[in-house]
Structures are given as structure tokens and as C-alpha cells.
C-alpha positions as CSV (number, residue, x, y, z in Angstrom):
1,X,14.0,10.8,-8.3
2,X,12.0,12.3,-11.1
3,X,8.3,14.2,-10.5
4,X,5.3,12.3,-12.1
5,X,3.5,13.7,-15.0
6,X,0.1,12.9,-13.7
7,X,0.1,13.2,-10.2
8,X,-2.4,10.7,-7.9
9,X,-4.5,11.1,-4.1
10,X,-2.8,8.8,-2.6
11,X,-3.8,7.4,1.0
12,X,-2.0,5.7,3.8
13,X,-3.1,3.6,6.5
14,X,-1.6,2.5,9.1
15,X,-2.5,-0.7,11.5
16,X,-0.8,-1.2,14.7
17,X,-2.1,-1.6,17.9
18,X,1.4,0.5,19.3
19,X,2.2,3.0,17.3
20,X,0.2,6.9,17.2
21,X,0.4,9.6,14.3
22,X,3.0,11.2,16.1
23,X,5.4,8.2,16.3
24,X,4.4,6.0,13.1
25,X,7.4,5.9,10.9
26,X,6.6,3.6,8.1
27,X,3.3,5.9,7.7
28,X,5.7,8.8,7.7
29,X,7.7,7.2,5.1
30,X,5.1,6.4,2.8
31,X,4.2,10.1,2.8
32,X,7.6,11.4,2.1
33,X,8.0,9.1,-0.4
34,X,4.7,9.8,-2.4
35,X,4.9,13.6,-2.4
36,X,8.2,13.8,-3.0
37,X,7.8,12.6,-6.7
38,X,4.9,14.7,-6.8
39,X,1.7,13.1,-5.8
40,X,-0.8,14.1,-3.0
41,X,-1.2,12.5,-0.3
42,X,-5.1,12.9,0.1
43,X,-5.9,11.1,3.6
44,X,-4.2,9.3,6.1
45,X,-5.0,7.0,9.1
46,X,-4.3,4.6,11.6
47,X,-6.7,1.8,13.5
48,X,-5.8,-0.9,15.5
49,X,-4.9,-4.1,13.8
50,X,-9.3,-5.0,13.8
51,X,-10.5,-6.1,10.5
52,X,-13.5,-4.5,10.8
53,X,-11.7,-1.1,11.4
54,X,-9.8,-1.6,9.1
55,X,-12.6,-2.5,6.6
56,X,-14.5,0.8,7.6
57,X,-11.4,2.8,6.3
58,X,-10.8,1.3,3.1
59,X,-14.9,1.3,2.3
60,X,-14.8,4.3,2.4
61,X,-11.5,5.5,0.9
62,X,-12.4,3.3,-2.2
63,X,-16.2,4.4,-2.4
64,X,-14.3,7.9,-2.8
65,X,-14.0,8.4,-6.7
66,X,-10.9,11.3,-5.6
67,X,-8.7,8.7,-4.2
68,X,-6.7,6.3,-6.5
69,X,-4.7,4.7,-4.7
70,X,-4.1,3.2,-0.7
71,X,-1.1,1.8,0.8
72,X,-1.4,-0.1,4.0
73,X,1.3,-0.7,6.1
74,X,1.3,-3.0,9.0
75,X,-1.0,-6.4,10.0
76,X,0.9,-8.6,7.3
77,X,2.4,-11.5,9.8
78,X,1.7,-13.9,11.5
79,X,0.3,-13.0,15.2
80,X,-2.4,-13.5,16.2
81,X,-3.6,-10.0,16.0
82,X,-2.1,-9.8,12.1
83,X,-5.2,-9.2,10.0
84,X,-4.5,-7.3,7.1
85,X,-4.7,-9.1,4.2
86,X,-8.2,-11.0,5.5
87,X,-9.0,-7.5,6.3
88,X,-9.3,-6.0,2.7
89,X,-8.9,-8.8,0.1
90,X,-12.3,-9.7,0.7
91,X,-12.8,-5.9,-0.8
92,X,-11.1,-6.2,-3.9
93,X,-12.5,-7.1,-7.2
94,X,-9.4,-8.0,-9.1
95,X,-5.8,-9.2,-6.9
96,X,-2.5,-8.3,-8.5
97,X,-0.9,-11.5,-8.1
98,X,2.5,-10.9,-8.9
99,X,2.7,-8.3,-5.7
100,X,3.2,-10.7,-3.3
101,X,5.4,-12.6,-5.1
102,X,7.7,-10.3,-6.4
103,X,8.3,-8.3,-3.2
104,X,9.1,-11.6,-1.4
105,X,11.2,-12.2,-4.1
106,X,12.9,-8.3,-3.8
107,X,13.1,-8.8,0.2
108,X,14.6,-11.9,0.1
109,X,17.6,-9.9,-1.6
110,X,17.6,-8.2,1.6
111,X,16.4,-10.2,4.5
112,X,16.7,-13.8,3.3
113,X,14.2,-15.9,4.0
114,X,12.3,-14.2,6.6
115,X,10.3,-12.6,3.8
116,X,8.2,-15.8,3.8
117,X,6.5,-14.3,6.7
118,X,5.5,-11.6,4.8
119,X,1.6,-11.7,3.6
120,X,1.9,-8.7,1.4
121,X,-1.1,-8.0,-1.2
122,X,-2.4,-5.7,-3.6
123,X,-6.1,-5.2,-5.6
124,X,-8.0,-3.5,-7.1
125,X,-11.2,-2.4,-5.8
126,X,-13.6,0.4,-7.6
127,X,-10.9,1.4,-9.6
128,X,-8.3,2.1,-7.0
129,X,-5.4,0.0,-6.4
130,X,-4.8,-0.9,-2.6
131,X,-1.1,-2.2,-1.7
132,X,-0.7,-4.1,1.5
133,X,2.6,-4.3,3.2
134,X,4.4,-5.1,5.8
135,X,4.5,-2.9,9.1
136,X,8.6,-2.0,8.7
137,X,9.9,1.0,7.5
138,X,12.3,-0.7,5.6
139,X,9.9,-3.1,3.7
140,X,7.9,-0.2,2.8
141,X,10.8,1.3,1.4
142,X,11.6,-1.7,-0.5
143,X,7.9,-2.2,-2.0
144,X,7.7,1.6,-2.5
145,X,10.8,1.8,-4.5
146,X,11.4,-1.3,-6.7
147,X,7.4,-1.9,-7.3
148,X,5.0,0.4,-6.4
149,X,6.2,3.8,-7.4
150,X,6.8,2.9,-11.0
151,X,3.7,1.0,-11.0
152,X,2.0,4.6,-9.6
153,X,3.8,6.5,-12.8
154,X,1.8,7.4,-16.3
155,X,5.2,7.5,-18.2
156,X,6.1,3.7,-17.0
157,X,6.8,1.2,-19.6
158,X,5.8,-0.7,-20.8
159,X,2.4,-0.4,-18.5
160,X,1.7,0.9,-15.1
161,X,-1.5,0.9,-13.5
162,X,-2.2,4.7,-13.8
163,X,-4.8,4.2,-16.5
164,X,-6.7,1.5,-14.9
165,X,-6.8,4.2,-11.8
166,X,-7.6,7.8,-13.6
167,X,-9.6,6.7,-17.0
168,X,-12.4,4.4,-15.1
């Protein structure tokens, strides 16, 4: 996988009302996969799957003009504790909304149709771009590497979402 030219501060939350730091793999994944092509990863976190947690994180990650970007991994289905995308889309100013749509449409490739319980979103909010996704390591794998990452690259084309992020 190639480096970026302009490298992003990235951050990652998790929600889960199980996992720790210590034992959180699809956070862990997220970070490898980010630095690895050369961005940084700026701040990370988990809270329990509470919107109002989860709220307080993103506030404040997207009233910081260093961070551009935030995934969110976990709190996309359908329990009743699964609160993530009620969570933050109230925060954003513009939705992307192709994401949702086009990672169903990429994980139903590789799970069949359980991807319709899949609530993933993405916005934009102060001029960073939050991605919402499932709480598996493997379908943050699949959003991370057929969407977002090229979406996360200046030399994309023909458009990525880098100059919406770092010209604002």
C-alpha cells in the first residue's frame, strides 16, 4: 500500500460496552491501518455504547480544528443498546449518502445479506469527516479499504474528500 502525500489526524472511537483499550481489535485495526499509509493517528477512545458519551467525544474531536477526520467503530445494529448513528448524525452538517449504501453494497460481496443490519454512516461536521461503522474487525477492514482510505487520499481521482478537510 502506497504512503499519502498529505498526511491527516485521524481519530478513532470505539463504542462497546465489552471491549477495553487493551483488547479492542477493530480500534486496533483502524490504527494500523491509518498509520501505515502514513497518517497520524491524533486521539483515540472508547465509551460505552451511550449517545450522550458518545456525543461528548465527537464535540469535541470536531470543535478541534487539528483533527480531520474520525472513524467510529461499533453501535451500528440493531440492539437495543446500538446507538451510533442517532448518536452523531444529529452532529453533522452535511451526510455522505452514498456511505451507507455502497458499503452495504461492498459487504454484501462478503457476508450476503446480513449487511442490511448494518446502520453505517458518514458526515461531515466542521469540516471533518466522521465515518460510522460497524463494530467487526472485518467490516472495518472492508470500509477502510474499498472506501474510506482512498476517500482519505489527496492524489485520489477523480475527487477525495481531502480538500473539503485541510482547505476549510
Amino acid at each position: 500500500m502506497s504512503v499519502v502525500s498529505q498526511p491527516l489526524n485521524i481519530a478513532v472511537l470505539t463504542i462497546s460496552d465489552t471491549r477495553t483499550l487493551e483488547n479492542d481489535k477493530s480500534g486496533d485495526y483502524l490504527k494500523e491501518a491509518l498509520t501505515s499509509v502514513g497518517h497520524n493517528l491524533y486521539d483515540r477512545d472508547l465509551v460505552k455504547d451511550d449517545i450522550y458519551q458518545q456525543r461528548a467525544v465527537v464535540s469535541k474531536w470536531i470543535a478541534d480544528k487539528n483533527i480531520h477526520a474520525a472513524l467510529i467503530t461499533g453501535g451500528t445494529g440493531f440492539t437495543h443498546r446500538d446507538s451510533t448513528p442517532e448518536a452523531i448524525s444529529v452532529l453533522f452538517d452535511k451526510e455522505v449518502d452514498g456511505f451507507g449504501e455502497l458499503f452495504r453494497q461492498i459487504s454484501y460481496e462478503e457476508i450476503g445479506t446480513s449487511t442490511i443490519q448494518s446502520r453505517a454512516v458518514a458526515g461531515f461536521a466542521n469540516n471533518t469527516v466522521i465515518f460510522c461503522l460497524p463494530g467487526s474487525t472485518g467490516a472495518c477492514r472492508t470500509a477502510w479499504e474499498k472506501i474510506i482510505s482512498s476517500q482519505l487520499d489527496a492524489d485520489f481521482r477523480p475527487c477525495n474528500f481531502v480538500k473539503h478537510l485541510v482547505e476549510a
